[in-house]
C-alpha positions as CSV (number, residue, x, y, z in Angstrom):
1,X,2.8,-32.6,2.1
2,X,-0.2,-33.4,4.7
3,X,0.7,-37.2,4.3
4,X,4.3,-36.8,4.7
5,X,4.6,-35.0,7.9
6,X,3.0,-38.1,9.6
7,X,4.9,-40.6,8.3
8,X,8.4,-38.7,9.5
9,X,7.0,-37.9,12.9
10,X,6.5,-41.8,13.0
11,X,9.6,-42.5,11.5
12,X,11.7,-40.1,14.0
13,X,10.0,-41.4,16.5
14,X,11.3,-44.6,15.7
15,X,14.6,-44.0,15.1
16,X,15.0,-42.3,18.0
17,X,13.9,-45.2,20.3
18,X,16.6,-47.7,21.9
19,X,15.4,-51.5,20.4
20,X,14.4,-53.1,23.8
21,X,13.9,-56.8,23.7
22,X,12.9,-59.2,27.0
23,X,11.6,-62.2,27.7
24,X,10.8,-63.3,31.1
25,X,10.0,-66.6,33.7
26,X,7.7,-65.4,36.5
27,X,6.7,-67.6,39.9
28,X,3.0,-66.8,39.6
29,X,2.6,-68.0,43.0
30,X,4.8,-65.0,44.1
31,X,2.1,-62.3,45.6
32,X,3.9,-59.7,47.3
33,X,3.7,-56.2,46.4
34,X,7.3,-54.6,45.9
35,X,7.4,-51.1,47.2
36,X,11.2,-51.1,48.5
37,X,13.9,-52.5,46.5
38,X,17.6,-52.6,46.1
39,X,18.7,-52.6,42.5
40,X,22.7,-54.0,42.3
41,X,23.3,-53.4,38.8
42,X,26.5,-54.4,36.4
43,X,26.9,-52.1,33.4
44,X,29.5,-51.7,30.5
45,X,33.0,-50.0,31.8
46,X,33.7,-48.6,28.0
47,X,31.6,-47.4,25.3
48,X,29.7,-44.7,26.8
49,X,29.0,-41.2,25.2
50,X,30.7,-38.2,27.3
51,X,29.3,-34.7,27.0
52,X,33.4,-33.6,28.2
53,X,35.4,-34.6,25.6
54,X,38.6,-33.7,28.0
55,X,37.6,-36.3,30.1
56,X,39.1,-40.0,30.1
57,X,37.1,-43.3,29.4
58,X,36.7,-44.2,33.4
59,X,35.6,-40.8,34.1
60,X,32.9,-40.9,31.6
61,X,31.6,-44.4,33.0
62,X,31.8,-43.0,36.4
63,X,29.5,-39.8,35.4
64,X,27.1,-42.5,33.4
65,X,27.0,-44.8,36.5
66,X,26.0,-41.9,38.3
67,X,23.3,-41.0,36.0
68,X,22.4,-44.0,35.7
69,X,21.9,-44.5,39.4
70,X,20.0,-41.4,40.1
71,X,18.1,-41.9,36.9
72,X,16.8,-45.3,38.2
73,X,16.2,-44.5,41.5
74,X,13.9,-41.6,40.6
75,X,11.7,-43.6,38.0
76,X,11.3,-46.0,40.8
77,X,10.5,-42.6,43.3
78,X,8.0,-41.6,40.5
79,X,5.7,-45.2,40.7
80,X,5.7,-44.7,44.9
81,X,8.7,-47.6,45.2
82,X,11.5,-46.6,47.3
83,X,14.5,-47.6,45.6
84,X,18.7,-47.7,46.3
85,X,20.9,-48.6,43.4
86,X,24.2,-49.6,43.2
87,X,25.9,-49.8,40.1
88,X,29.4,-52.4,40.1
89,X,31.5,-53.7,37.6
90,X,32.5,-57.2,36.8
91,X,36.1,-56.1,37.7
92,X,35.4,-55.7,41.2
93,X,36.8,-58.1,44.2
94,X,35.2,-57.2,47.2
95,X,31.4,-57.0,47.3
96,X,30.9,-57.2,50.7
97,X,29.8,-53.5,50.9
98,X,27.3,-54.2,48.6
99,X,25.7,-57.0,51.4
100,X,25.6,-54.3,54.0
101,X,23.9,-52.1,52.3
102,X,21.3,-54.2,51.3
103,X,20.8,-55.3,54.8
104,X,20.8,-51.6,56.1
105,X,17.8,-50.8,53.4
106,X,15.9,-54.2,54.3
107,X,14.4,-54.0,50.8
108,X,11.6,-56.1,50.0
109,X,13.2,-57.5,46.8
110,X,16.9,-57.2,45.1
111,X,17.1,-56.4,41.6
112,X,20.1,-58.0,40.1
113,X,21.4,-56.6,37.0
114,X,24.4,-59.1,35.2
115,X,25.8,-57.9,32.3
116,X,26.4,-60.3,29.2
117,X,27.7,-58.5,26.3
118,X,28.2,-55.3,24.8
119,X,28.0,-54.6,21.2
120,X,30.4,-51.9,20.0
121,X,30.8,-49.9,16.7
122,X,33.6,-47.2,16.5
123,X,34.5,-47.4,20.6
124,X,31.0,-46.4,21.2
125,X,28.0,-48.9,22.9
126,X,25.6,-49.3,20.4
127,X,24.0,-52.9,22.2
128,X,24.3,-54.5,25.9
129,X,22.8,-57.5,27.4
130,X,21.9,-58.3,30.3
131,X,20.3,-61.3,32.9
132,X,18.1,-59.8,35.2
133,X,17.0,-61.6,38.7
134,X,14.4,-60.3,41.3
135,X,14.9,-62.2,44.5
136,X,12.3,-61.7,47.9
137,X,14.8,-60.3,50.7
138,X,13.3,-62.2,53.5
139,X,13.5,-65.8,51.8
140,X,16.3,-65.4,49.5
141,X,13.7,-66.8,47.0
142,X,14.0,-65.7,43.0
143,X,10.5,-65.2,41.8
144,X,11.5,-63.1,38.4
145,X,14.2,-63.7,35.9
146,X,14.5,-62.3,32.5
147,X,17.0,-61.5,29.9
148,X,17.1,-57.9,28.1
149,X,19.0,-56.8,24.8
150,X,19.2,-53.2,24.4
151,X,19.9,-52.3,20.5
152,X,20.2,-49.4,18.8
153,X,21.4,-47.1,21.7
154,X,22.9,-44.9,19.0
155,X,20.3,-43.8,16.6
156,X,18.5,-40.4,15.7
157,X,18.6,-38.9,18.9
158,X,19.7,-41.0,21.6
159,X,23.1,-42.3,22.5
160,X,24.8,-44.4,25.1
161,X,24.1,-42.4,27.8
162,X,23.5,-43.7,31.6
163,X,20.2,-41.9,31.5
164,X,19.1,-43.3,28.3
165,X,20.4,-46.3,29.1
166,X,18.4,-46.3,32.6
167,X,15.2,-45.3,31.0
168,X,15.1,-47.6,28.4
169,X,15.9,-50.7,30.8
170,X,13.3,-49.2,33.5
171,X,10.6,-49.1,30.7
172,X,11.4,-52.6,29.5
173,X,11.5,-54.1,32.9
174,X,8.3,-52.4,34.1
175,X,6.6,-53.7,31.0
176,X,7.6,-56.9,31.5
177,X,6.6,-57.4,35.1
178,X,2.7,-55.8,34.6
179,X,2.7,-58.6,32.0
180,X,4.0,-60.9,34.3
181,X,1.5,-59.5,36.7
182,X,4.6,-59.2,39.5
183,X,3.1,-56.4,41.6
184,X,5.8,-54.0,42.2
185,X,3.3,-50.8,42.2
């Protein structure tokens, strides 16, 4: 029994951990330090988990893009960068708002979120892709760009959740740019 218990603890700790893969292209010549940045981010309009089962499939994207937002923002708050997210969808026609804002935070860097593709099984998000883009605000110049695949988002514990969802992309993203040595803390 003494060697079991190990081997499940690693094994639920594994199934209940969203797959995160991300490769990256850094400008190494890029040295600024990142401690304000605008994230504009494009998630999935369907496949999300509610916790209100009453509510209908745009109200439960809302809540999650809510979540997701805050959830960001905060894990940003928590390294010392300030942060404002915004999350859109690829439906939208008018993202003009979305240019003020940025200018009325004068961010050091924009964090562009694309979505690619979502994986679904059974109406539910169980995969997402996404391109990911860090430009400089004052040049307009990308110095980061990676792609992310998020897999698994519905195993053992965790499910398709804005705030899963948000902590799983902030932990690959962070990774990726310590190892890209983009100093953003």
């Amino acid at each position: 029994m003494k060697k079991f218990f190990p081997l499940l603890l690693i094994s639920l700790i594994f199934l209940s951990c969203a797959g995160t893969q991300i490769t990256s292209t850094a400008d190494k010549s890029y040295s600024k330090k990142l401690s304000k940045i605008f994230i504009l981010a494009e998630l999935p309009t369907s496949g999300w988990v509610g916790t209100v089962l009453v509510k209908n499939e745009t109200e439960i994207a809302q809540d999650n893009y809510e979540t997701f937002k805050t959830t960001f923002e905060n894990k940003f708050q928590e390294i010392g960068v300030k942060c404002e997210c915004e999350v859109i969808t690829g439906l939208e026609l008018d993202d003009s708002i979305y240019s003020q804002k940025i200018k009325d935070f004068s961010p050091d860097a924009i964090l562009m979120i694309d979505l690619i593709s979502v994986t679904m099984q059974e109406k539910t998000m169980i995969g997402s892709e996404y391109n990911l883009s860090f430009i400089d605000f004052s040049t307009n110049k990308r110095f980061w760009r990676a792609n992310l695949k998020l897999s698994n988002l519905v195993m053992g514990l965790r499910v398709a959740t804005g705030e899963n969802i948000a902590n799983t992309m902030f932990d690959g993203i962070l990774n990726q740019l310590e190892k890209d040595k983009i100093k953003i803390f």
